[in-house]
N, C-alpha and C positions, 0 to 999 in steps of 0.2 A: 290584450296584454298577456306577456309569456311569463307566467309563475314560473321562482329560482330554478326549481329541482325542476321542472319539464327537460330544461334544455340538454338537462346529462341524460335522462332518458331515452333522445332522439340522437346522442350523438353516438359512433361506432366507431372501432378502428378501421382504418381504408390501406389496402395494400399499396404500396409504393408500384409506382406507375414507371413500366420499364420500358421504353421504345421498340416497334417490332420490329426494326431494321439496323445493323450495329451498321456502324461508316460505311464501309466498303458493301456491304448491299444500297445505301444508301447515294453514295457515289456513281454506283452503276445506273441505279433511277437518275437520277443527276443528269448523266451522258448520255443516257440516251433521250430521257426529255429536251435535252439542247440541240438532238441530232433529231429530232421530230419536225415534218413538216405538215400539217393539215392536210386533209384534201380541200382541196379548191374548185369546186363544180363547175362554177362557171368554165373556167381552165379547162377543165377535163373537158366539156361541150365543146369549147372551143377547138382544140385539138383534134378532137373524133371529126366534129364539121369540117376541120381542115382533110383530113384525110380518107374521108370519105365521100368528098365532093368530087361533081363528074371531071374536074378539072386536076390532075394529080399535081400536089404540091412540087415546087422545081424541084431541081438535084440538090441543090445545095444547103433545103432545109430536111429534107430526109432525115439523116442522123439526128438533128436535133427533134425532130417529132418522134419520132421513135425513142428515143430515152426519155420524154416527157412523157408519154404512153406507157411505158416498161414504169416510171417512177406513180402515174395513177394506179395503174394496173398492180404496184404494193401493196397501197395505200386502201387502195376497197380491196383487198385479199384480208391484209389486217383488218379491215372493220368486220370483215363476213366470219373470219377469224375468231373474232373479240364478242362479235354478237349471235357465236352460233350458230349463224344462218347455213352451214354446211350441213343442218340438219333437214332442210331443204334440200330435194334431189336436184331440182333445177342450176339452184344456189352452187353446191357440192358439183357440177359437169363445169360450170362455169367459172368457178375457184380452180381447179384441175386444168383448167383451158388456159386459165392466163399464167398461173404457175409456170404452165408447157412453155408459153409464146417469151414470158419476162426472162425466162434462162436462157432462148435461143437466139444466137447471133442473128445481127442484120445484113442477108444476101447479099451479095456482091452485084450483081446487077440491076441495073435500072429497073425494071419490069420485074423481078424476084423482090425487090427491096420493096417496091409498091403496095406489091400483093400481103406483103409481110405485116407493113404498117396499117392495112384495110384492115390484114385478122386482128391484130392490136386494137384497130378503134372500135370493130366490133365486138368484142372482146368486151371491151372496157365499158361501151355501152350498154349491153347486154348486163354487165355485171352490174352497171350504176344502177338498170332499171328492174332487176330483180330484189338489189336492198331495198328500193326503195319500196317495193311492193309488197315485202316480208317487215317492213318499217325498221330495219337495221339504216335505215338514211333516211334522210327529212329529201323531200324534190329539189333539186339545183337546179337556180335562174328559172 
């Protein structure tokens, strides 16, 4: 049982509690959390297996592997980003790699565009399997 006079004892005045983000910082989190997509491991696997098999994907999905490539290849930039891992030299050659390959267009030729999408899944593999060794990622599939 709490005698009268304890409770004034224990109680204090508390500063009013002010939000650390006014709207428009707040907004911005907002849009860009709506504009955020996971990475998706499996995905990513699947992709790199697609184009890095001895069998080179047709003509006509080319572009589409390669901007799903270029969109993993963000995506673990930002986690290696977010989690530091550039402080790993390995980490840090291969953040720098995909940086290079995600800004560069895709070859105009058959055989150029191939070669392009190989450095992409290598790239991307390489990258998925250094977070995941530094534990900046949990193992996908």
């Amino acid at each position: 049982m709490i005698r009268p006079g304890a409770l004034q004892r224990l109680t204090r005045p508390v500063q009013q509690w002010t939000p650390p983000l006014d709207s428009g910082q707040l907004t911005t989190v907002l849009n860009r959390l709506r504009g955020w997509t996971a990475l998706d491991g499996g995905a990513l696997l699947d992709d790199v297996a697609a184009v890095l098999d001895d069998v080179p994907p047709p003509e006509e999905e080319i572009a589409q592997l390669a901007e799903r490539l270029r969109g993993h290849l963000a995506r673990l930039v930002t986690i290696a980003v977010a989690g530091e891992a550039e402080q790993d030299p390995t980490a840090a050659q291969l953040v720098l790699r995909a940086r290079t390959l995600h800004a560069g267009p895709l070859p105009c030729g058959r055989q150029e565009a191939i070669a392009h999408l190989r450095r992409l899944g290598w790239t991307a593999n390489e990258l998925h399997d250094r977070l995941t060794v530094i534990r900046c990622l949990k193992e996908a599939a």
